[in-house]
MARGU-120905 format. One record per residue (C-alpha): x, y, z; residue number from 1. Coordinates in steps of 0.2 Angstrom, whole numbers, plus 5000, padded with zeros to 4 digits. Layout:
! MARGU-120905
ATOM     u     v     w  pos
ATOM     X     Y     Z  NUM
...
! end
This chain:
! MARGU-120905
ATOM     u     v     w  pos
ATOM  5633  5020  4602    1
ATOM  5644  5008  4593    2
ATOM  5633  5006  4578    3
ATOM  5642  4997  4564    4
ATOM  5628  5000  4553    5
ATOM  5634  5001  4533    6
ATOM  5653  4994  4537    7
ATOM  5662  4978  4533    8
ATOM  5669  4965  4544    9
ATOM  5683  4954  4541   10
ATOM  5686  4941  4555   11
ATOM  5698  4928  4554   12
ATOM  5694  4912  4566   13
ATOM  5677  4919  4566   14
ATOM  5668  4903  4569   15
ATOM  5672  4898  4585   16
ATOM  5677  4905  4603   17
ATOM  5681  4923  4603   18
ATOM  5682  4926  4586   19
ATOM  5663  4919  4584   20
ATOM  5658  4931  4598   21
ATOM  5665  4945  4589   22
ATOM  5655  4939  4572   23
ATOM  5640  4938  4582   24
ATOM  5642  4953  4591   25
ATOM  5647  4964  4576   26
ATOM  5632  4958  4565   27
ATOM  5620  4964  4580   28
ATOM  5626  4979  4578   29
ATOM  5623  4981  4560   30
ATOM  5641  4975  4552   31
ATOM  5641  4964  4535   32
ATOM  5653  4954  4543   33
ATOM  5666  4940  4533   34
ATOM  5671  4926  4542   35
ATOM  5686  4918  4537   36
ATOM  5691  4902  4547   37
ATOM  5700  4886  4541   38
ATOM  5685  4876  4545   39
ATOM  5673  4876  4531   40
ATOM  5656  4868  4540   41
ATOM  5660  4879  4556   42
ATOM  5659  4894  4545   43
ATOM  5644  4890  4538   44
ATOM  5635  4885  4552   45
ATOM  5642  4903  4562   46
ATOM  5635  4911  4545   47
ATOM  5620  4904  4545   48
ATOM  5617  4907  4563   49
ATOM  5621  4926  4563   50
ATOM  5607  4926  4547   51
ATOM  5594  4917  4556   52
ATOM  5595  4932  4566   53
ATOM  5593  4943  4553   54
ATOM  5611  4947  4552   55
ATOM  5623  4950  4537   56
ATOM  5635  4935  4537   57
ATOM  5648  4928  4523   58
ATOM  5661  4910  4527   59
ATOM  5674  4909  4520   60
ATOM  5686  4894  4521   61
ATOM  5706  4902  4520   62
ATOM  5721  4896  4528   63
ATOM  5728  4913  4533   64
ATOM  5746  4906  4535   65
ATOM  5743  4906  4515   66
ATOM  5746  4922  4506   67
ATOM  5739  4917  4490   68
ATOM  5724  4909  4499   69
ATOM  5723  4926  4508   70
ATOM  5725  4937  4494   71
ATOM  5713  4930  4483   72
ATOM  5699  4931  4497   73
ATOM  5702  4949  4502   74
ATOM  5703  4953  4483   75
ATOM  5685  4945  4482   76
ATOM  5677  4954  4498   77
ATOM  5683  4970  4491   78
ATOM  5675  4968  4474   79
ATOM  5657  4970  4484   80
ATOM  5662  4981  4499   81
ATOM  5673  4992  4505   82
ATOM  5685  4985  4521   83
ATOM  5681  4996  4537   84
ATOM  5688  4981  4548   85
ATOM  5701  4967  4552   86
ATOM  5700  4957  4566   87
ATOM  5714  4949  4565   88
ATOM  5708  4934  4579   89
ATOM  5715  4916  4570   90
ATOM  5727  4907  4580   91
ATOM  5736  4893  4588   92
ATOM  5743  4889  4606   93
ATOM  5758  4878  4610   94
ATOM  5765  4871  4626   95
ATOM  5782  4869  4630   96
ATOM  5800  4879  4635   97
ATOM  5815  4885  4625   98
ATOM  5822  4869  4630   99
ATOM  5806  4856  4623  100
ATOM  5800  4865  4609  101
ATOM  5804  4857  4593  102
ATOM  5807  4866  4578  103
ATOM  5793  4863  4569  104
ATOM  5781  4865  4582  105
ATOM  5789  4883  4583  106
ATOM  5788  4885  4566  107
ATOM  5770  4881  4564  108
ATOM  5765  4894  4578  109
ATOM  5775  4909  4569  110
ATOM  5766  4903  4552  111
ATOM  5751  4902  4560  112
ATOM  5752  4917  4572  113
ATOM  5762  4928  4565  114
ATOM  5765  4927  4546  115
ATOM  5746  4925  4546  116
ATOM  5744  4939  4555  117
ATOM  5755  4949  4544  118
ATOM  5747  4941  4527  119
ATOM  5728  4947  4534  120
ATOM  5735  4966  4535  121
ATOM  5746  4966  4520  122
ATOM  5731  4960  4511  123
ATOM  5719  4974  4518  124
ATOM  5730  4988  4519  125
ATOM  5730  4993  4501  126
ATOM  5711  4996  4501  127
ATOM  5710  5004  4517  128
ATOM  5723  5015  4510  129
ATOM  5712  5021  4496  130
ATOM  5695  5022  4508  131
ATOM  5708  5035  4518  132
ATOM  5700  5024  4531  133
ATOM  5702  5007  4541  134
ATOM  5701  5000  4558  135
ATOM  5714  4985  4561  136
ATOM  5712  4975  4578  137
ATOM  5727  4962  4579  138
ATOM  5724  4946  4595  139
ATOM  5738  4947  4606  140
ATOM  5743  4941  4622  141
ATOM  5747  4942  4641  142
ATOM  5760  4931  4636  143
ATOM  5767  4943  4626  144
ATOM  5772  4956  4642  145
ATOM  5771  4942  4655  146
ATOM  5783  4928  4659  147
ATOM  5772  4913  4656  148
ATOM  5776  4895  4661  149
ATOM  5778  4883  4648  150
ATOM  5772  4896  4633  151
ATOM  5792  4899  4624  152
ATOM  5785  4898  4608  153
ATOM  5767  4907  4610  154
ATOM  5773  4921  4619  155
ATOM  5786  4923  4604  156
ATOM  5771  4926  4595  157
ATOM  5760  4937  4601  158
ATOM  5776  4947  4606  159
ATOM  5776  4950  4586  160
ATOM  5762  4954  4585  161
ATOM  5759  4967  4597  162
ATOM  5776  4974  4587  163
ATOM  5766  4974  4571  164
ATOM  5753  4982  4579  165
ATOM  5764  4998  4583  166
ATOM  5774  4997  4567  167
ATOM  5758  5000  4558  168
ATOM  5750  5011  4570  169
ATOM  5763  5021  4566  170
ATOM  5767  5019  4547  171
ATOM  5748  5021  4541  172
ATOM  5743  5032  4555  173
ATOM  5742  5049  4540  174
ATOM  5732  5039  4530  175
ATOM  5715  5035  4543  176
ATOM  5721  5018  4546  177
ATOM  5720  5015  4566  178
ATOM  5730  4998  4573  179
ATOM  5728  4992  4588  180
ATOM  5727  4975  4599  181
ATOM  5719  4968  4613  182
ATOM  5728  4956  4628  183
ATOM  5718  4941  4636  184
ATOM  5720  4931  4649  185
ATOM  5711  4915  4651  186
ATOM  5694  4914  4641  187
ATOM  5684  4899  4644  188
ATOM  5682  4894  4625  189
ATOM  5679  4877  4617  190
ATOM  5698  4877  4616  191
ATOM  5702  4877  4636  192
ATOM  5688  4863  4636  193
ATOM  5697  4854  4622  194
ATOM  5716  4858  4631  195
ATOM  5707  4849  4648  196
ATOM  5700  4834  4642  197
ATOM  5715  4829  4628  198
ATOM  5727  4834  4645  199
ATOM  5719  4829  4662  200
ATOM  5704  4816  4657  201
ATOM  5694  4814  4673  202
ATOM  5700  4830  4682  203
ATOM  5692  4843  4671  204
ATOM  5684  4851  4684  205
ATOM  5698  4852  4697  206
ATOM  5710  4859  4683  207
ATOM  5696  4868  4675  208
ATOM  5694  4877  4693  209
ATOM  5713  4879  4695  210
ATOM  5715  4891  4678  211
ATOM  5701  4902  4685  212
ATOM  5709  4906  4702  213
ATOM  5725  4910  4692  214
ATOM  5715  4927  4687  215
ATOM  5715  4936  4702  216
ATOM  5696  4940  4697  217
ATOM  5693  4923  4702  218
ATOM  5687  4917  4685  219
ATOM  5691  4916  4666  220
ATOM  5682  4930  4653  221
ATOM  5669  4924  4642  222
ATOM  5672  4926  4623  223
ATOM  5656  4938  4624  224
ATOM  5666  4948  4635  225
ATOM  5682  4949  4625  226
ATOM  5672  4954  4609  227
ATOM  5664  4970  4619  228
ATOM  5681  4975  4620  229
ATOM  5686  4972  4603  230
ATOM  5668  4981  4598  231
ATOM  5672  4998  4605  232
ATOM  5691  4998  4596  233
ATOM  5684  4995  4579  234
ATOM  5670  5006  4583  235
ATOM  5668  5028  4576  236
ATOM  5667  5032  4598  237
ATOM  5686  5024  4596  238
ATOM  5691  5036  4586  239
ATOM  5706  5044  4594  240
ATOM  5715  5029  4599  241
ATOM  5728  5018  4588  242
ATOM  5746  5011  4591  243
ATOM  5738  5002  4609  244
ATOM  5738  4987  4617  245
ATOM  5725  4984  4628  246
ATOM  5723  4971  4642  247
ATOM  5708  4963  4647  248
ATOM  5716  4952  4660  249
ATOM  5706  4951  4677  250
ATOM  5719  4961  4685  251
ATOM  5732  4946  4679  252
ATOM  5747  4958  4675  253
ATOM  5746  4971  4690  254
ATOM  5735  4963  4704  255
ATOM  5747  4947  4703  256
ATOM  5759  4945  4715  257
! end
């Protein structure tokens, strides 16, 4: 089951957290997987990891807020493979209110989050559309259906795209394309260890302790756990489902009081 044997992968921000998972996992189950990140060596070093396995990896460096960028690297990948998946995983987080967000911090999250989410499938969807096939999984959010403190600008974000989601669920649905997108909670990834220590240096551990608890769970998901998720969605057994949004939460959403 979930066998990915004889498809191509695309992930963006596949070299690290979640999005390395989900490179990692998709190349153990047979995938020729592409991973795009803006971070050159850390694409490389995923790439050659996931071969030292015996796996089928490619890096790409792109800058997916970058259509041109974008473009020209789809058009490559598709010169020697068809496109069965999109994971569409790159993104940025921001911290701050309607009131203290500044406009070019929200502007660099919608580029980032949005636009390059949009660039990814604008690229893609032409080939699927002549395979009569495709799978598109988009990263959203709990932030995009839940009130979040101090989030204004990410949530803004991942609201659009679980709306792109649905709008191309729908649009591309005749055509074999499936769409659909995932809602995390808190994963433990380089980035919340990064967040910690540029933000509370010396109490890591207390505050690292205090983001777990807020999953009613008790604890934060690993990325290995987020990419099972994401497997199943992209995989043939997944076949009936397109135009959803799936959270993988800990209970955050309904068990929260």
């Amino acid at each position: 089951m979930f066998s990915l044997q004889h498809k191509t992968a695309i992930v963006t921000g596949g070299a690290s957290g979640i999005g390395l998972a989900v490179s990692k996992l998709f190349a153990e189950r047979g995938a020729s997987v592409y991973i795009l990140d803006q971070n050159a060596g850390m694409a490389q070093k995923a790439a050659d990891e996931i071969r030292g396995k015996n796996g089928k990896a490619f890096p790409y460096r792109v800058d997916i807020s970058n259509q041109q960028e974008v473009n020209k690297i789809i058009t490559a990948i598709a010169t020697n493979a068809t496109i069965d998946i999109l994971v569409n995983n790159a993104g940025i987080a921001h911290i701050g209110n309607a009131a203290n967000t500044e406009e070019k911090d929200f502007d660099r999250i919608y580029t980032v989050n949005v636009k390059g989410t949009y660039n990814c499938m604008h690229a893609v969807i032409p080939y699927m559309q002549k395979q009569k096939k495709g799978v598109i999984l988009n990263m959203a959010s709990i932030a995009s259906s839940s009130g979040i403190t101090d989030r204004f600008a990410y949530s803004m974000s991942k609201g659009a795209v679980v709306s792109m989601t649905l709008s191309v669920a729908r649009d591309f649905i005749k055509e074999g394309i499936r769409c659909n997108c995932i809602s995390p909670a808190r994963v433990h990834t380089p980035f919340v260890d990064g967040f910690l220590k540029d933000n509370y240096p010396g109490r890591e551990k207390e505050m690292f302790e205090k983001l777990a608890a807020g999953q009613p769970i008790g604890r934060m998901a690993t990325p290995y756990e987020i990419a099972c998720l994401i497997l199943y969605l992209c995989s043939d057994e997944a076949g009936f489902i397109t135009g959803c949004d799936y959270p993988i939460d800990g209970g955050f959403l309904k068990l929260n009081n």
